[in-house]
N, C-alpha and C positions, 0 to 999 in steps of 0.2 A: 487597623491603623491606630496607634496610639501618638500622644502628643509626649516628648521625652527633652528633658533638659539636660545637656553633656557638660560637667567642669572639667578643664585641663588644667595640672598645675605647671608650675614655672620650669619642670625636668621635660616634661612630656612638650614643652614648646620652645625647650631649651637652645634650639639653634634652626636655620632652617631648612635642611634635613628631617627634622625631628613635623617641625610644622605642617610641612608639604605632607608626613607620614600621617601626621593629624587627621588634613582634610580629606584625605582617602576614608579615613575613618568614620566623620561626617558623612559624606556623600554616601557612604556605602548605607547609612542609616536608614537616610533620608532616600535612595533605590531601594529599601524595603518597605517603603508605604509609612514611612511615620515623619511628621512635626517636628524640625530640632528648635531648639534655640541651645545656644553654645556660652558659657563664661568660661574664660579664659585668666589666668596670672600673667604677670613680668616674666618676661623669658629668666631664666635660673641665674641666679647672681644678679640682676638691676636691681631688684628693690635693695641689697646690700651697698652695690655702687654707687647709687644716687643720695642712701644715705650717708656714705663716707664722706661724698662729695661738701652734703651739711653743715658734718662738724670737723671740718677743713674750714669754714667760714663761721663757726660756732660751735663750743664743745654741748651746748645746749640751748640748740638751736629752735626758734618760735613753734609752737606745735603745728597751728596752723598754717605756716607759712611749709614747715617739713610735711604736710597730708597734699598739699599745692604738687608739690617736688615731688613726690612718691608714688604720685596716682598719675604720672606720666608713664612710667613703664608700662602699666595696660594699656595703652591707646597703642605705642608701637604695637606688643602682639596683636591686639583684636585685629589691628590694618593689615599684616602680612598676611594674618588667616585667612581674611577674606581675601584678598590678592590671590592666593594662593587656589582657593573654592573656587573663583571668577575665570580662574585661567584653566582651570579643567570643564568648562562652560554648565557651570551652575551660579543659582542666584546666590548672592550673601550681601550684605549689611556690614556692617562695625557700627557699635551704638556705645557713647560715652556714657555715664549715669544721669546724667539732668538730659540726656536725650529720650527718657524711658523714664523719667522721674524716680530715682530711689530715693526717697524721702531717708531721713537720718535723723538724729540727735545731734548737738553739738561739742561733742567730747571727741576731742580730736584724734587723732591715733588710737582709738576704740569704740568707733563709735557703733549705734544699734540700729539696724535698719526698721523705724516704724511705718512707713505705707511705701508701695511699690505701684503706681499708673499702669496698671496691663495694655490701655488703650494702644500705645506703639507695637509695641508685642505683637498683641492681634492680628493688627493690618499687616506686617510684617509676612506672619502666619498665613493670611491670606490669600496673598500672593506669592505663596511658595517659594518664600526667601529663608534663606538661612539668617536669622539671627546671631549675632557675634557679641557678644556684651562684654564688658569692661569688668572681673569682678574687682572686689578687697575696697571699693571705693559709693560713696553715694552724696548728694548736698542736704545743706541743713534747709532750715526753714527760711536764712538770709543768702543763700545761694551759695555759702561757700563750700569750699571742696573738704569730703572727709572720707578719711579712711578706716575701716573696721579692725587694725590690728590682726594677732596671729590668726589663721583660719580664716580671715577674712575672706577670699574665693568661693570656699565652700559653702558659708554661709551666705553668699548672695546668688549663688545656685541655688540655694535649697529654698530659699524667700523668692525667689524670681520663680521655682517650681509650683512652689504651694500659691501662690499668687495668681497662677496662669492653668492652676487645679491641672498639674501636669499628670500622668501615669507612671513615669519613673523619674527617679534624678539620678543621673550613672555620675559618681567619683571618680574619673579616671586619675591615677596616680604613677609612679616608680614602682607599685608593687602590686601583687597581682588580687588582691583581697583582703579580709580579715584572718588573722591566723589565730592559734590556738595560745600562742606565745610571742614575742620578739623573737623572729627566726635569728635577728643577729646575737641574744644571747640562749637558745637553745636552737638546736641543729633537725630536732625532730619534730620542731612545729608542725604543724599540717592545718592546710587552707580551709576556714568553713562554709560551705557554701551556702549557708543560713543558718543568719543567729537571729532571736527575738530581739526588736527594738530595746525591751526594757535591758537587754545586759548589754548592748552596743552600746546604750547611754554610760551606762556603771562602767564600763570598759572605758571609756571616751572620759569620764571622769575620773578616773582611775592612773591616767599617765599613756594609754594606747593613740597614738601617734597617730594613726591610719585615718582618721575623722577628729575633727576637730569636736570640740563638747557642742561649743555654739551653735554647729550647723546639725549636729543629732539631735538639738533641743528644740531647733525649728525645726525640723521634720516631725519629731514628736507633737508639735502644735496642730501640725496638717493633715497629721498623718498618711506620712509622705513616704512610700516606699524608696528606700536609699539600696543600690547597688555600688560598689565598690571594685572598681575593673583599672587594668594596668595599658597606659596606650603602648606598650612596647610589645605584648605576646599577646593571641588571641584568646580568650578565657572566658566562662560566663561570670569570672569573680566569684564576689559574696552577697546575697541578698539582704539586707536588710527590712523585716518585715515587719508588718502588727498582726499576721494574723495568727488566729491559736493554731498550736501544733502539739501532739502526742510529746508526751513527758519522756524523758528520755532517760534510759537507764542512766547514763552518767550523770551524777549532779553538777559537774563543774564543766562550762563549756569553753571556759578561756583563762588565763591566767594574765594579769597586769602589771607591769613593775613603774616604778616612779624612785627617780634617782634623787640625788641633787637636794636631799630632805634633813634639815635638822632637827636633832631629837631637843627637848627640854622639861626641866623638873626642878621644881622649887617648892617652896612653903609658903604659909602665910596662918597670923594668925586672925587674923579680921577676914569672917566671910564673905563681905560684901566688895574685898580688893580684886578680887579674882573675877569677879563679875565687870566691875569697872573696867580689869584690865584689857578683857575681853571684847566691849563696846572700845576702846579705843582701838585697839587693831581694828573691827570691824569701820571703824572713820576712815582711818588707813588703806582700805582694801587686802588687809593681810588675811586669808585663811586660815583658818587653825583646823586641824586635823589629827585625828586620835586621840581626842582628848580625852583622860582618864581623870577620874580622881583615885590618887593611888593609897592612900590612909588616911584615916585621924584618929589622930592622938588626943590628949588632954588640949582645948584652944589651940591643936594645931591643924590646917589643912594642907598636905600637899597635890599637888598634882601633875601632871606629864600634858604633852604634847608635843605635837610636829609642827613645823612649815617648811616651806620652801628657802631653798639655800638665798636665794636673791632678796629674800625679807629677812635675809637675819641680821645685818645691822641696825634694821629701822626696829626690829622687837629688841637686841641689846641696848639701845639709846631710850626708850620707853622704859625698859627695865628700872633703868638707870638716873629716872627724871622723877620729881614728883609726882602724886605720893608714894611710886610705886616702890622708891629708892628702901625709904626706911620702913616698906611694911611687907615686903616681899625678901625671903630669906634663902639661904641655902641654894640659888641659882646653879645648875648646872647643866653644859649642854654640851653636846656630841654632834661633831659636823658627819659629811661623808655618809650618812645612812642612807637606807633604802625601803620603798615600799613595795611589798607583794601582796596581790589581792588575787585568789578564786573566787570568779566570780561563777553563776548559772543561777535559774531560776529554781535547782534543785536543792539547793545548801539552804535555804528554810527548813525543809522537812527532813533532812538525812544529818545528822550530830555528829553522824562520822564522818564527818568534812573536817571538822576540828579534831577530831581523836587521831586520825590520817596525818594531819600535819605537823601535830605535834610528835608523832612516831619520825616521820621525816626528819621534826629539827634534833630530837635525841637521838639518832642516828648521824647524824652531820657534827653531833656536843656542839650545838648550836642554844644558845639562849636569846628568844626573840627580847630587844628592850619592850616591847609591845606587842600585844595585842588587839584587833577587835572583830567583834562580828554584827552584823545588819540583814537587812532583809534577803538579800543576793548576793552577798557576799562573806568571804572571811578574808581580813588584812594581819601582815604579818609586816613588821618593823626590824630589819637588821643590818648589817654594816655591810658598804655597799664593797667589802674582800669577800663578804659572805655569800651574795647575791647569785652568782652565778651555778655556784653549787647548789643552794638549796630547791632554786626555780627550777633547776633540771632534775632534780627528784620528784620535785612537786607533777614534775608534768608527767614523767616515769609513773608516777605514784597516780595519776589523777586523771591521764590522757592517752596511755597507753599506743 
């Protein structure tokens, strides 16, 4: 018997058809001798419609008063699921988050879940009740309501697991696992049925859709076995694991893309602006990514990097204020890019990971504006006309 934590997202409980299909799934769990406790999303589409609702009454609407409004869609699901568990005569619950205490921060539409009360739980557990929890939601320290932002479900699965020192946390989703690729831009991805933690993370940080970062980085804390399973077709998924496993011929176990990315490249001749510039985006919460220093000349330094397309008027308006205006030169940048990462724990130790790819992009007369390489990975920078073509070499070339 093991004790197991199930998230369903907002597709998989997307109507109720979909729900009822749910708690088959549940029950069938829990008739094989194991513990659930269950978090649950907004059915697909409310959290978008309740936000629209918002800003119909405000184009920028109070934050906490929009986490109030937001975190009502999980209370519908959790109650139909359990309706639904109840009328196949099994026990269940629905539990809001101050009903199970998830403690929170107060950063509203992002906030971080720091202590989780198992005590509810437990009793719950006890008596052989299904648990139903509310995720994407927890209160602060003055009771109000807050919500965790993207991935938020996931990560109140995976903190509600490690919490309750579960045995698995299964991700149920739209898709049936971790792939090798984005099966929607390469056609011959194939499903893994175990990856190591550390490239799930790198993966998850990388732009892979499948696991939110947040919820792979609590697991990482608990070390919390994550599975990844689809509620529509029956599948063991993908394990997500910590334990060691034999090196595997292939060095590269997956490959990453990250759209939506702007390039930029400028000068300066004062070395201590580039540094300042830097701590200001970090005030900001803008990442920088691929940073290069690309030459110096005589008192000149330039340099490159990336961000995300959604920070690039607040990095142009910075550009463009003091002191950055008159000591930062030669500004120039490229929208529409795109990031491609191989990632495995074998690209430390094999060079021809990078001799490989770049055979690939002279083959394509592709010129990456970037490169870089790190511990588990290699990142390649190019325009996102480019993208589709070279990823599917890459995987041709890398994944056979």
């Amino acid at each position: 018997m093991a004790l197991i934590v199930q998230k369903f997202g907002g597709t998989s409980v997307g109507s109720i058809e979909r729900i009822e299909a749910v708690s088959d799934l549940i029950i069938k769990t829990q008739q094989q001798g194991h513990k659930v406790v269950v978090v649950v999303s907004a059915m697909s589409g409310e959290t978008n419609r309740l936000f629209n609702l918002a800003t119909q009454i405000d184009e920028a609407p109070s934050a906490r008063e929009l986490d109030v409004l937001l975190s009502t869609g999980e209370q519908v699901s959790i109650a139909l699921l359990a309706m639904a568990i109840i009328k196949r005569g099994y026990s269940a619950v629905s539990l809001l988050a101050e009903q199970i205490a998830i403690k929170t921060d107060n950063m509203f539409g992002r906030a971080r879940v720091e202590y989780i009360d198992t005590e509810r739980l437990k009793q719950e557990l006890e008596h052989n009740r299904i648990a139903i929890v509310a995720g994407f939601q927890g209160r602060d320290v003055e009771g109000n309501v807050t919500t965790l932002g993207r991935g938020g479900t996931d990560t109140t699965a995976v903190e509600i697991a490690g919490a309750i020192q579960a045995d698995e946390c299964q991700i149920y989703t739209d898709v049936d696992g971790v792939y090798t690729a984005d099966p929607r831009l390469v056609e011959q991805a194939k499903r893994l049925p175990q990856i190591r933690f550390e490239e799930m993370l790198e993966l998850a940080s990388l732009g892979a859709k499948v696991l939110h970062l947040r919820s792979v980085e609590a697991a990482g804390r608990y070390k919390l076995p994550l599975r990844v399973l689809s509620s529509f077709t029956p599948d063991e998924g993908t394990l997500i694991s910590f334990k060691e496993t034999p090196m595997s011929d292939n060095p590269v176990t997956g490959i990453a893309t990250n759209k939506d990315v702007v390039f930029y490249q400028f000068s300066t001749s004062e070395a201590k602006i580039f540094a300042q510039f830097l701590s200001e985006l970090a005030k900001s919460q803008i990442e920088v990514d691929m940073l290069h220093q690309l030459s110096r000349q005589v008192d000149i330094l330039s340099y490159a990097f990336t961000v995300q397309s959604n920070d690039h008027l607040a990095v142009l308006a910075l550009l463009q204020s003091e002191p950055f205006a008159h000591s930062i030169n030669e500004v120039v940048f490229e929208l529409n890019m795109a990031k491609i990462s191989l990632v495995g724990l074998g690209v430390q130790s094999q060079p021809e990971v990078l001799a490989k790819s770049l055979t690939v992009l002279a083959d394509k007369q592709v010129t990456p504006k970037l490169m870089s390489t790190a511990q588990i990975k290699v990142s390649i920078l190019v325009t996102e006309t480019q993208l589709h073509s070279v990823i599917n070499q890459l995987h041709v070339t890398f994944l056979p």
